[in-house]
C-alpha positions as CSV (number, residue, x, y, z in Angstrom):
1,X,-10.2,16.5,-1.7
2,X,-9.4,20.2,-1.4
3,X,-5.6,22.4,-1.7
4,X,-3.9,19.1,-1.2
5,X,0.0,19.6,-0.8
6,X,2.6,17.1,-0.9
7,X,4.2,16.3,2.7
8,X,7.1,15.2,1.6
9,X,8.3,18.1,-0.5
10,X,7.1,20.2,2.1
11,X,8.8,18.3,5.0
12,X,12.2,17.8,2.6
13,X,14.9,19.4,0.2
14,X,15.3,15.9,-1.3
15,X,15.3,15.2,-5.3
16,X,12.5,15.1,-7.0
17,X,13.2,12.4,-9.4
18,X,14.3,10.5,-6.0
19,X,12.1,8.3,-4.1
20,X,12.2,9.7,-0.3
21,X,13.0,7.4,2.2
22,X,11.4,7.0,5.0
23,X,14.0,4.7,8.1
24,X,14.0,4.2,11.5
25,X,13.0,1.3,14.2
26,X,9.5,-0.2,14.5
27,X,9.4,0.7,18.3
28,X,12.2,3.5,20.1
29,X,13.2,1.2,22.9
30,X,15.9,3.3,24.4
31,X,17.2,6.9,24.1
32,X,20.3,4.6,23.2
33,X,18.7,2.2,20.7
34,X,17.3,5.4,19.0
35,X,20.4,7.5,18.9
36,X,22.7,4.6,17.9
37,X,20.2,3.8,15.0
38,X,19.6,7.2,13.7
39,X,23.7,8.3,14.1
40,X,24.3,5.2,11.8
41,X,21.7,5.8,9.4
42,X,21.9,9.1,9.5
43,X,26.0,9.4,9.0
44,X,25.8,7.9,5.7
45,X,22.2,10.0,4.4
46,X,20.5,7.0,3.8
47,X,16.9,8.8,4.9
48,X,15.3,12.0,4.5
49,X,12.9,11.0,7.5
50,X,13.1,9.2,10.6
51,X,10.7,7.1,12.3
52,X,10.0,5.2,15.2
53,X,7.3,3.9,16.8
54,X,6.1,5.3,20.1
55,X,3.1,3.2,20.5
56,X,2.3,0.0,19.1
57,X,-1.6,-1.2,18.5
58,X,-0.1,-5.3,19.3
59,X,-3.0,-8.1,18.7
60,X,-3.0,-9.3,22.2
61,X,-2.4,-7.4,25.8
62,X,1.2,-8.3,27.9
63,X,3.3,-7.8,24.3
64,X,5.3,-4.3,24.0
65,X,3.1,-1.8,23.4
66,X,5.4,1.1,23.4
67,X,7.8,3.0,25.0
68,X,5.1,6.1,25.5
69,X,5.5,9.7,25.7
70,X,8.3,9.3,27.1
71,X,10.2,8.4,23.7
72,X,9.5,11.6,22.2
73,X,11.9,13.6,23.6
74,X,14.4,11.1,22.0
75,X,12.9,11.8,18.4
76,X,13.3,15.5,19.3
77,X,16.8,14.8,20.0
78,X,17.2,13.1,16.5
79,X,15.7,16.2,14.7
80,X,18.1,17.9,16.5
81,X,20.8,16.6,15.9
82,X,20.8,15.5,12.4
83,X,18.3,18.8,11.3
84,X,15.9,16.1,9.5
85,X,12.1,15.7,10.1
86,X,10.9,12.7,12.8
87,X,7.6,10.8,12.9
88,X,5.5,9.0,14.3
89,X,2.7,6.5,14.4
90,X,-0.6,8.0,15.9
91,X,-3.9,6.0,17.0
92,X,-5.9,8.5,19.5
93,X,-5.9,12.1,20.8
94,X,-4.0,11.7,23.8
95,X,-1.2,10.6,21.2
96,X,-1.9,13.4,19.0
97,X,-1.8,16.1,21.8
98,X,1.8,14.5,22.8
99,X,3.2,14.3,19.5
100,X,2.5,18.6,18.6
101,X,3.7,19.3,22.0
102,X,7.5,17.7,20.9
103,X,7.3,19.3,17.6
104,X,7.0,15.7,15.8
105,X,7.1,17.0,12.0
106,X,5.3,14.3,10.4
107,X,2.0,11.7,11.8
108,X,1.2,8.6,10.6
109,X,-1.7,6.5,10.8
110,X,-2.0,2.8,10.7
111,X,-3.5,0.1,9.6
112,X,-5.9,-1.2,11.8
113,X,-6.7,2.7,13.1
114,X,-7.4,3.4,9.1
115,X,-10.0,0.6,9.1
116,X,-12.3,2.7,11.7
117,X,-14.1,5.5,10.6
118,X,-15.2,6.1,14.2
119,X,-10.8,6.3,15.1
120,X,-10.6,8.7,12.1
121,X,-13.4,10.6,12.9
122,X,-11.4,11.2,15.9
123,X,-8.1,11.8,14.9
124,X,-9.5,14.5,12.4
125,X,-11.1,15.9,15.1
126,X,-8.0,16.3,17.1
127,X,-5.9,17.7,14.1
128,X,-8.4,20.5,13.1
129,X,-7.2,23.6,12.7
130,X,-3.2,22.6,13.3
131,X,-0.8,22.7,10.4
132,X,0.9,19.1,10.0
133,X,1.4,16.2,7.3
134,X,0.1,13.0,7.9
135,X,0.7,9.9,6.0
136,X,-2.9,7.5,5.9
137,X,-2.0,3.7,6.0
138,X,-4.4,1.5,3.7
139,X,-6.7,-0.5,6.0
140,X,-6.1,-3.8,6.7
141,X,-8.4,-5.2,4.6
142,X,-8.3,-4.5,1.0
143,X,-10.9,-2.0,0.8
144,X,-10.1,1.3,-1.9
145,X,-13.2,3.4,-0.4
146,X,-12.0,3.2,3.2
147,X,-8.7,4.5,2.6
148,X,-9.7,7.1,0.6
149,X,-12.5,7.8,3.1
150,X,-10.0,8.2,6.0
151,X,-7.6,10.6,4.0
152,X,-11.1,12.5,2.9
153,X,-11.9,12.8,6.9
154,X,-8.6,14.2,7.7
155,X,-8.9,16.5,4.2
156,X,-12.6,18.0,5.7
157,X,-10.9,19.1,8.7
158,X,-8.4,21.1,7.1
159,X,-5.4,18.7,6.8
160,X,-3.8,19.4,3.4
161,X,-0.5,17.8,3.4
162,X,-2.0,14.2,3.2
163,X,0.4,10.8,1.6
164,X,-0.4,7.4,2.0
165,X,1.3,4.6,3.0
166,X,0.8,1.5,0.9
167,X,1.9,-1.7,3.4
168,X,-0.3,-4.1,2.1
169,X,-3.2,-6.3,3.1
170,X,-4.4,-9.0,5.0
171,X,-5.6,-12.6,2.7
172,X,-6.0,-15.7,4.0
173,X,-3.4,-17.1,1.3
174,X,-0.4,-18.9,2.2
175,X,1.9,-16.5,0.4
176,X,5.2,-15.4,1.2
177,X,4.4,-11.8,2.3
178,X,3.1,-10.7,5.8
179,X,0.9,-9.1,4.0
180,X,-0.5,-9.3,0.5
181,X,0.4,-6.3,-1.8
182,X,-2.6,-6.0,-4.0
183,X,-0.1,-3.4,-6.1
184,X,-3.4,-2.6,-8.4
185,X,-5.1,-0.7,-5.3
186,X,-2.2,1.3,-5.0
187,X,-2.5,2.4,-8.8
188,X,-5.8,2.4,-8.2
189,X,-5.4,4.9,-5.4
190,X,-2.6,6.9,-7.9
191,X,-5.1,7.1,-10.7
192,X,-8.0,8.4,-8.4
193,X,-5.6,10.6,-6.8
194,X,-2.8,11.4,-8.7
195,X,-1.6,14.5,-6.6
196,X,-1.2,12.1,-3.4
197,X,2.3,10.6,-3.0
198,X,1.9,7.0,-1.9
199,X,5.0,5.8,-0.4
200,X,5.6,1.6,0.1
201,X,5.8,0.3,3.1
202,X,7.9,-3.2,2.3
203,X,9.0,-3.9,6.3
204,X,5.0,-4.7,6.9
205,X,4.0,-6.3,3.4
206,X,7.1,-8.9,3.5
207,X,7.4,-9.6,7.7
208,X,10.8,-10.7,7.0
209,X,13.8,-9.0,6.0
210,X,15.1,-11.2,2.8
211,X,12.6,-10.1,0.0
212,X,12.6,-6.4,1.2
213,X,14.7,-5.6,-1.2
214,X,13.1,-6.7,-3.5
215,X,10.0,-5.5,-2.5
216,X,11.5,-2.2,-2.8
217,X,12.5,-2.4,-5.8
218,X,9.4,-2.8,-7.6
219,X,7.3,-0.4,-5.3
220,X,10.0,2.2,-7.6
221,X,9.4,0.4,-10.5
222,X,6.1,1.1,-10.2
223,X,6.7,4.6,-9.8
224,X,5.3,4.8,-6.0
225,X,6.8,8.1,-4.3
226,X,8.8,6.3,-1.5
227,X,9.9,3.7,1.0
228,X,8.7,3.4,4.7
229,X,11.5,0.8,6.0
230,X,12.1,-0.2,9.2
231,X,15.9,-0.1,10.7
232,X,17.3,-1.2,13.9
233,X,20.7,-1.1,15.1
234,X,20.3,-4.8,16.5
235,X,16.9,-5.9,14.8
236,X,17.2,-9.5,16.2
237,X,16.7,-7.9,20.0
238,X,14.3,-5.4,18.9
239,X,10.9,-5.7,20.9
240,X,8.9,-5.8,18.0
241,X,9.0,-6.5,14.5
242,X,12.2,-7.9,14.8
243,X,12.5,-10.2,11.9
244,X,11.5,-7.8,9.1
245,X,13.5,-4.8,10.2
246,X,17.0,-4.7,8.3
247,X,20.3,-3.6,10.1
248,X,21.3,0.2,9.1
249,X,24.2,-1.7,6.5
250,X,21.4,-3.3,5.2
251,X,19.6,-0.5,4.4
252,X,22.6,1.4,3.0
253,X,23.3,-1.6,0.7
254,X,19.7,-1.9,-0.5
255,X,19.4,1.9,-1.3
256,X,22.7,1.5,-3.1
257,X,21.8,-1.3,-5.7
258,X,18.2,0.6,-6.0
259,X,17.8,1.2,-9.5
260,X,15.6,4.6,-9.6
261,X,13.8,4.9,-13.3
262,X,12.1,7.9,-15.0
263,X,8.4,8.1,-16.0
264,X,9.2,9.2,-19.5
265,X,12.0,8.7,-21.7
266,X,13.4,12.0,-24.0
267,X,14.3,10.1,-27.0
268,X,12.2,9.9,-30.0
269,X,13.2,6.1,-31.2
270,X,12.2,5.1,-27.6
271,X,8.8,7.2,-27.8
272,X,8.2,5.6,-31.1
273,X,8.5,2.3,-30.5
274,X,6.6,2.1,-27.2
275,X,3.8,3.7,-29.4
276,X,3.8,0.8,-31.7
277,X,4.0,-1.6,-29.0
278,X,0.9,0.1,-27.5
279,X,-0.9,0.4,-30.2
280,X,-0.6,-3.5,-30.7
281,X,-1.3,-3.7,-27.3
282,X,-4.7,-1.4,-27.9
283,X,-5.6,-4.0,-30.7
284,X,-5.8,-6.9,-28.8
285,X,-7.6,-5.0,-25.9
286,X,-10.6,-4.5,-28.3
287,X,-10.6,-7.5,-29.6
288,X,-10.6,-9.3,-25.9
289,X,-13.8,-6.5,-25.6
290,X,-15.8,-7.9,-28.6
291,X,-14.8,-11.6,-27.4
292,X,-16.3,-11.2,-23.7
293,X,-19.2,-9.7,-25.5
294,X,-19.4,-12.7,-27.8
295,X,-19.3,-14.8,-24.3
296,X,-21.8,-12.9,-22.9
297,X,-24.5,-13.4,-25.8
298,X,-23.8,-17.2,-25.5
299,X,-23.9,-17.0,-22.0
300,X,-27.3,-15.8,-22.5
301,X,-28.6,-18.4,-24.4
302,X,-27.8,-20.7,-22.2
303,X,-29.4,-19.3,-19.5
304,X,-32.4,-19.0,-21.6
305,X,-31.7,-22.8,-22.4
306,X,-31.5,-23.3,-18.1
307,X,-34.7,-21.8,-17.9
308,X,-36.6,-24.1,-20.3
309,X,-35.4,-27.4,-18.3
310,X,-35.8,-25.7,-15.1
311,X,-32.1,-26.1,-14.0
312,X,-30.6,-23.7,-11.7
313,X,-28.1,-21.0,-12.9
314,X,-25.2,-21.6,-10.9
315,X,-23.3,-25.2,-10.6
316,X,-20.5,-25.5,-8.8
317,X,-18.7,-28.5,-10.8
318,X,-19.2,-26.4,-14.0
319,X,-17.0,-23.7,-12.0
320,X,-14.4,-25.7,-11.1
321,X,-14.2,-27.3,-14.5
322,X,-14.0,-24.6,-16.3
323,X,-11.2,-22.9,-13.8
324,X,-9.4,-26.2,-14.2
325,X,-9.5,-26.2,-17.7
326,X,-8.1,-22.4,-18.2
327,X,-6.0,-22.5,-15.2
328,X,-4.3,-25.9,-17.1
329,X,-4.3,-23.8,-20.8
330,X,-2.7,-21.5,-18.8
331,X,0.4,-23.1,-17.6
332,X,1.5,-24.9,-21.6
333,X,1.2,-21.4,-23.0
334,X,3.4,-19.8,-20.3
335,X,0.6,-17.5,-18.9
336,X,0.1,-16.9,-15.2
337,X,-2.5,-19.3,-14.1
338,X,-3.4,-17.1,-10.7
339,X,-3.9,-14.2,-13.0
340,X,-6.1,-16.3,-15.5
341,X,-8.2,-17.7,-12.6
342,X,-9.3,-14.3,-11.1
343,X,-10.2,-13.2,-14.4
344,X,-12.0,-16.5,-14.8
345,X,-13.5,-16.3,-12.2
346,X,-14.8,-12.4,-12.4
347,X,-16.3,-13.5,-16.2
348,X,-18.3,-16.4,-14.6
349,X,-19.5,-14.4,-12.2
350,X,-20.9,-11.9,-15.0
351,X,-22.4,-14.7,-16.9
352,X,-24.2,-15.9,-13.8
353,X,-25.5,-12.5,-13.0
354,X,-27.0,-12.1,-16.6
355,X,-28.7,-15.6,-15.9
356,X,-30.1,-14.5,-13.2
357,X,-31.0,-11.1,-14.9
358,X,-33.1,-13.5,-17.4
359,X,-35.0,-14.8,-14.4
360,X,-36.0,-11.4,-13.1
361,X,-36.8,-10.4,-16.4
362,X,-39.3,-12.9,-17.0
363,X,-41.2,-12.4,-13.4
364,X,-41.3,-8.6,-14.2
């Protein structure tokens, strides 16, 4: 991507060191409900941007879908008043032609918008040629390519100031988020693209308001650029969203016991021992490498051995044996048995695919 500029520091005066916060209602409801939630998040400086929701993409038809245009003037009155940036969520042209003609600072796009190329196509389309920031959500499914691919449409037709907005993913787990956070796609997305801020987005992975916090917390811990939260001044008579959107005393409090951390430390006895530690760290890593290719030439030879006899590569009672066993090693030498059976279960798939490579081998 091409002259890419930060929207935040463009949008804000905030610090850099500080993650910006991004607070406001899922959905503007009322010129009241806006005012009384942006005057008493506001009052205190608890956000450098407001948001609310004008219209809302809802998974069936007769739910509220938004207040329409005719919130925007109520955003306009917040930047107003308050002299602070407003945003808002954007899905089609018509949105995007009513959002410049308020003066809405900042667009975002979500989720299930994200997942279209076709949507994106057309929201790039509609932005050419105008100056504005827009922040990309990451699809709903957990898919690196297509939210880079969405940010690169917007990037082709000229946007510059381009973030994204990490809110998590959809799984068919039965976890305790709304949505799962998959935090290694959003380091993923950092390491690709280091000069895009991604800010978190914990109101939509959680779904309800007590882990947001903590949530939060680790999204800065993890050195992500910002928080997206959703605030209402009466979330449990909001219209939508209501159970994971925190009260503006909520917010305040959870800001206030955020513990912000630097990338680097100055001091030299820090510097020195985290350079041991890595190196230790470094070690091991190669010694895992050699290991996995030790696997791999055994895994080899049986194959070769499956060949002889005729027996198929893949059996399914191996697999579940075998994630079973390391899974159960797992949990008596305190390791994470989730994290062991992904890893498991990635190898396996390796050693059936050079198996299968033997097979191919032999008909060529």
């Amino acid at each position: 991507m091409k002259n890419l500029e930060n929207p935040i520091t463009f949008l804000t005066n905030k610090d850099p060191e500080e993650p910006a916060i991004i607070a406001g209602p899922c959905s503007a409801e009322s010129k009241e409900q806006v005012m009384a939630t942006a005057d008493a998040i506001l009052s205190k400086g608890s956000a450098h941007i407001f948001r609310a929701g004008i219209w809302k993409p809802r998974t069936r038809p007769n739910s509220f879908e938004g207040i329409g245009e005719e919130g925007l003037p109520w955003l306009t009155a917040v930047k107003e008043k308050y002299n602070i940036p407003v945003s808002t969520e954007v899905a089609k042209t018509s949105h995007i032609e009513a959002a410049l003609k308020h003066n809405i600072d900042l667009l975002w796009i979500g989720a299930r918008t994200t997942a279209s190329p076709f949507a994106m196509q057309e929201i790039a389309d509609a932005l050419r040629g105008v100056d504005i920031p827009v922040l990309v959500k990451n699809p709903v499914n957990a898919e690196l390519a297509l939210w880079i691919g969405g940010m690169e449409r917007l990037n082709q037709a000229g946007i510059n100031k381009i973030g994204a907005i990490h809110r998590g993913f959809s799984g068919i787990e039965n976890t305790i988020y709304r949505n799962l956070p998959m935090w290694h796609l959003a380091m993923d997305l950092k390491r690709v693209h280091p000069e895009i801020p991604v800010i978190c987005d914990p109101s939509h992975i959680c779904g309800k308001r007590e882990p947001i916090a903590h949530v939060a917390q680790h999204a800065v811990d993890l050195n992500l650029d910002g928080l997206m939260i959703e605030t209402h001044i009466n979330p449990d008579v909001a219209l939508s969203d209501s159970g994971q959107q925190l009260t503006p005393d909520s917010l305040d409090s959870l800001l206030s016991n955020l513990v912000t951390k630097k990338e680097y430390s100055t001091k030299a006895q820090f510097e020195q021992k985290l350079e041991y530690l890595r190196a230790k760290i470094d070690r091991l890593d190669d010694e895992l490498v050699e290991l996995l290719k030790g696997r791999g030439q055994i895994s080899v030879e049986i194959g070769k051995l499956k060949q002889t006899e005729q027996v198929t590569v893949f059996q399914q009672g191996r697999l579940d044996e075998l994630l079973e066993l390391r899974k159960d090693s797992a949990k008596k030498k305190g390791v994470n048995p989730e994290m062991v059976e992904d890893i498991f279960k990635r190898i396996h798939t390796e050693s059936v695919e050079l198996q299968c490579n033997l097979q191919h081998e032999k008909e060529d």
